[in-house]
Residue, then its C-alpha position, 0 to 999 in steps of 0.5 A: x688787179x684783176x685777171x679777168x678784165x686784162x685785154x691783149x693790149x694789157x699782156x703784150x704790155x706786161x710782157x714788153x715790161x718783164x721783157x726789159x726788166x730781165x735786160x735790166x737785171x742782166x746789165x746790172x749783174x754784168x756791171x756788178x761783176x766788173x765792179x768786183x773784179x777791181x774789190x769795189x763792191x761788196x756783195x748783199x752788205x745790206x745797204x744801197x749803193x748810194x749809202x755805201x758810197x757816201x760811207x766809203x767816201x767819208x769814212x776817213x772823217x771818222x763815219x760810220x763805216x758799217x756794223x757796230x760803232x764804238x762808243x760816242x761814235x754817233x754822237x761824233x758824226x752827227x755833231x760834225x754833220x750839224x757843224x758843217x750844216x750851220x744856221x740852216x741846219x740839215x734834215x735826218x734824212x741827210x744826216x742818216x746818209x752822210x753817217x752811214x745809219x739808218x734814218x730811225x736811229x738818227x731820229x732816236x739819238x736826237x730825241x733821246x740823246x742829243x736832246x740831253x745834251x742840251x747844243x742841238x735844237x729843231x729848227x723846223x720838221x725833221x731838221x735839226x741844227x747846233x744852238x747859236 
């Protein structure tokens, strides 16, 4: 961006922007406080809102629930997301949402271990589904 060419149009503009931005900014901490006062929301826990809640809202299926998981967890929740996926398999991106990890790690156990294990195929870019 260039300072020079900006017009009073342009900063009036920006100004509106930040003007609603800092609106914004107060109405989430006002909700986020609400939210803590009933123990619901854990505050800078490193996801986003939305992995949280499908972590918390699964996680009595035996998800992932946040820090290290113990041994074959992985595996078990990626098995029973592809199960309940069926013949069209589901994406990573969907699998790292329901189980409560990263997506990259996702990728990594399905190239490395899930190939080993010989029950789970590609079944087209980036989705992955158990063999027939």
């Amino acid at each position: 961006m260039n300072l020079s060419s900006l017009t009073s149009a342009d900063l009036k503009r920006i100004t509106a922007l930040l003007s609603r931005k800092e609106q914004l900014a107060a109405e989430i901490q006002e909700i986020e406080g609400e939210l803590a006062s009933f123990g619901s929301t854990p505050k800078h826990s490193g996801r986003t809102a939305r992995a949280s809640a499908a972590v918390s809202s699964q996680s009595d299926a035996g998800q992932i629930a946040g820090g290290r998981a113990r041994r074959g967890q992985l595996k078990e929740v990626i098995l029973t997301i592809l199960k309940e996926a069926g013949r069209d398999g589901v994406s990573i991106q969907d699998i790292s949402s329901k189980a409560g990890v990263k997506p990259l790690n996702v990728s990594a156990w399905l190239a490395a271990t899930g190939k080993k294990l010989g029950t789970i195929e590609k079944a087209g870019r980036g989705v992955y589904r158990l063999k027939s």
